[in-house]
C-alpha positions as CSV (number, residue, x, y, z in Angstrom):
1,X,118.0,171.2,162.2
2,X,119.6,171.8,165.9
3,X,118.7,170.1,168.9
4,X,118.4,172.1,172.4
5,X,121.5,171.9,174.6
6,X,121.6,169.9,177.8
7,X,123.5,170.5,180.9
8,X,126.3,168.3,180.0
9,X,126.3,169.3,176.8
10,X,128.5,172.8,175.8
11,X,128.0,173.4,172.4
12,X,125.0,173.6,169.8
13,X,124.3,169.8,168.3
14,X,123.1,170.0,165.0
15,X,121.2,166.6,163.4
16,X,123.5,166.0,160.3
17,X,124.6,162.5,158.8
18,X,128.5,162.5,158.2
19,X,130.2,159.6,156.8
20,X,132.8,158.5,159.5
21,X,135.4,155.5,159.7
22,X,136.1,155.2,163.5
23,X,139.0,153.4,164.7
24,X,139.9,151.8,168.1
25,X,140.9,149.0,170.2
26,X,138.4,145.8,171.5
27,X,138.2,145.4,175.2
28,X,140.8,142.4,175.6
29,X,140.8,141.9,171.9
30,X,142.0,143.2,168.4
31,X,141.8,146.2,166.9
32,X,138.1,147.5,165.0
33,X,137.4,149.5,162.8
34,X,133.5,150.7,161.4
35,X,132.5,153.2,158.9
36,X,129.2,154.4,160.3
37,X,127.3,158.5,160.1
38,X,126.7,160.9,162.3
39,X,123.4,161.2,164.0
40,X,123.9,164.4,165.4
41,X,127.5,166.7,165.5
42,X,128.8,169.2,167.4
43,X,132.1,171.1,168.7
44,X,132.8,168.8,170.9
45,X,131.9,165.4,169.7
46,X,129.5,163.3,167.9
47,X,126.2,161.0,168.0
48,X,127.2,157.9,165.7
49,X,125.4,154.5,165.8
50,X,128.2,151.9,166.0
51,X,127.8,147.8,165.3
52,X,130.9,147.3,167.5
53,X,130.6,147.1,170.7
54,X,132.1,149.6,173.0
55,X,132.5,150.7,177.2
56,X,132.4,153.8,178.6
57,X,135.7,156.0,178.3
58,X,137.0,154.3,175.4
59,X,139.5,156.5,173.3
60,X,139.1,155.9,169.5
61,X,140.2,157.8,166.3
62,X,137.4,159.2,164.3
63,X,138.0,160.4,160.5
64,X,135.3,162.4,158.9
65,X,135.6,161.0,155.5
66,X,134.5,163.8,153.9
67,X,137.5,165.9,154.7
68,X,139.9,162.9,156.1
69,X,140.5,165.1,159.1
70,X,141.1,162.7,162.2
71,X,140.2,163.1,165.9
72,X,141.0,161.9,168.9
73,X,138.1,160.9,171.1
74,X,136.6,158.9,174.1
75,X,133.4,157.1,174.5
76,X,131.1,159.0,176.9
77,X,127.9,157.9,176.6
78,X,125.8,154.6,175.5
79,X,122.7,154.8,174.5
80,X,120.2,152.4,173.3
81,X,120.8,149.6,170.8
82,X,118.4,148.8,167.9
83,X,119.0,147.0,164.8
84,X,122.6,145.6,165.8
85,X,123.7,149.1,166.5
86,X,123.8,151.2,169.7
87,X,124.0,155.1,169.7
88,X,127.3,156.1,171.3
89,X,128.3,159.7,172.1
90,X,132.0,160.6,171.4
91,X,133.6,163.4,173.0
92,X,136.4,164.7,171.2
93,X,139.9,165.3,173.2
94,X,140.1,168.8,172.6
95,X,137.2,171.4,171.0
96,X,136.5,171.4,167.2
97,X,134.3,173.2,165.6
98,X,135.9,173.5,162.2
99,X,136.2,169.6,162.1
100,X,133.2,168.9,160.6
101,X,132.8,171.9,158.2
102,X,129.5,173.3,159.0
103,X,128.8,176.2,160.5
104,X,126.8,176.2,164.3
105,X,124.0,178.2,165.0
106,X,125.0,180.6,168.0
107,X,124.8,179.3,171.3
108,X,121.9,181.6,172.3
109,X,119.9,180.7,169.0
110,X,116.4,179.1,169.3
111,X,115.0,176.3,166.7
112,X,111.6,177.4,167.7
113,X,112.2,181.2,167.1
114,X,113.9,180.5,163.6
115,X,111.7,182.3,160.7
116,X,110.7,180.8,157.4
117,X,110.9,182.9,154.6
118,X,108.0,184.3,154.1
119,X,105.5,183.4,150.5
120,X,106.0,186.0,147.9
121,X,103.7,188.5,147.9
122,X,101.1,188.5,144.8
C-alpha cells in the first residue's frame, strides 16, 4: 500500500514494516541503540517508531536487518508519541532506493486508480 506524497516529501512512501537496528548518540549522554520496524519506507528515508528519545537533526546509523545494509541518516521529523514510542522520520544522507529492496511505484502512480484483478469469468 503507498501513501500520497507531500510537499516535503520527494519520493513515493510505501507502508511496509522492516526490521531495523538504529544506532546513534544520546543528547549529552551514551551511545543507543534500538531495534524497531519501519512504518512506512521510501528513497529517501524512513517512518520508524523509536523508544529512545531523540531531537531534531540527529545523525544516526540505520541497518535494515534484513539485508545488513547500513545508512547514514538525520532525524527530521517528530511526530507523536504513544505507547512509550514516538514516530520519527529519518532522512537518509544521500538517495536510496535499492536500500530497502522493494520496488516503488512510479512517482506519477495513483493508489486510488490501481485495478484489482478482476473475478474470473464463469
Amino acid at each position: 500500500m503507498a501513501e500520497t506524497k507531500t510537499a516535503r516529501q520527494r519520493t513515493t512512501r510505501v507502508r511496509i514494516a522492516i526490521p531495523v537496528f538504529i544506532y546513534g548518540n544520546s543528547e549529552g549522554g551514551p551511545p543507543f541503540k534500538e531495534i524497531t520496524q519501519t512504518v512506512s519506507v521510501n528513497a529517501n528515508g524512513c517512518l520508524v517508531e523509536l523508544a529512545t528519545p531523540v531531537v531534531k537533526d540527529q545523525p544516526l546509523l540505520l541497518t535494515n536487518l534484513k539485508t545488513d545494509e547500513e545508512m547514514a541518516c538525520r532525524v527530521v521529523t517528530l511526530g507523536n508519541a504513544s505507547g512509550g514510542k514516538t514516530e520519527i522520520g529519518l532522512r537518509f544522507a544521500q538517495e536510496a532506493p535499492r536500500f530497502w529492496g522493494i520496488g516503488f511505484p512510479p512517482e506519477d502512480w495513483d493508489p486510488a486508480s490501481r485495478k484489482r484483478p478482476a473475478p474470473p469469468k464463469r
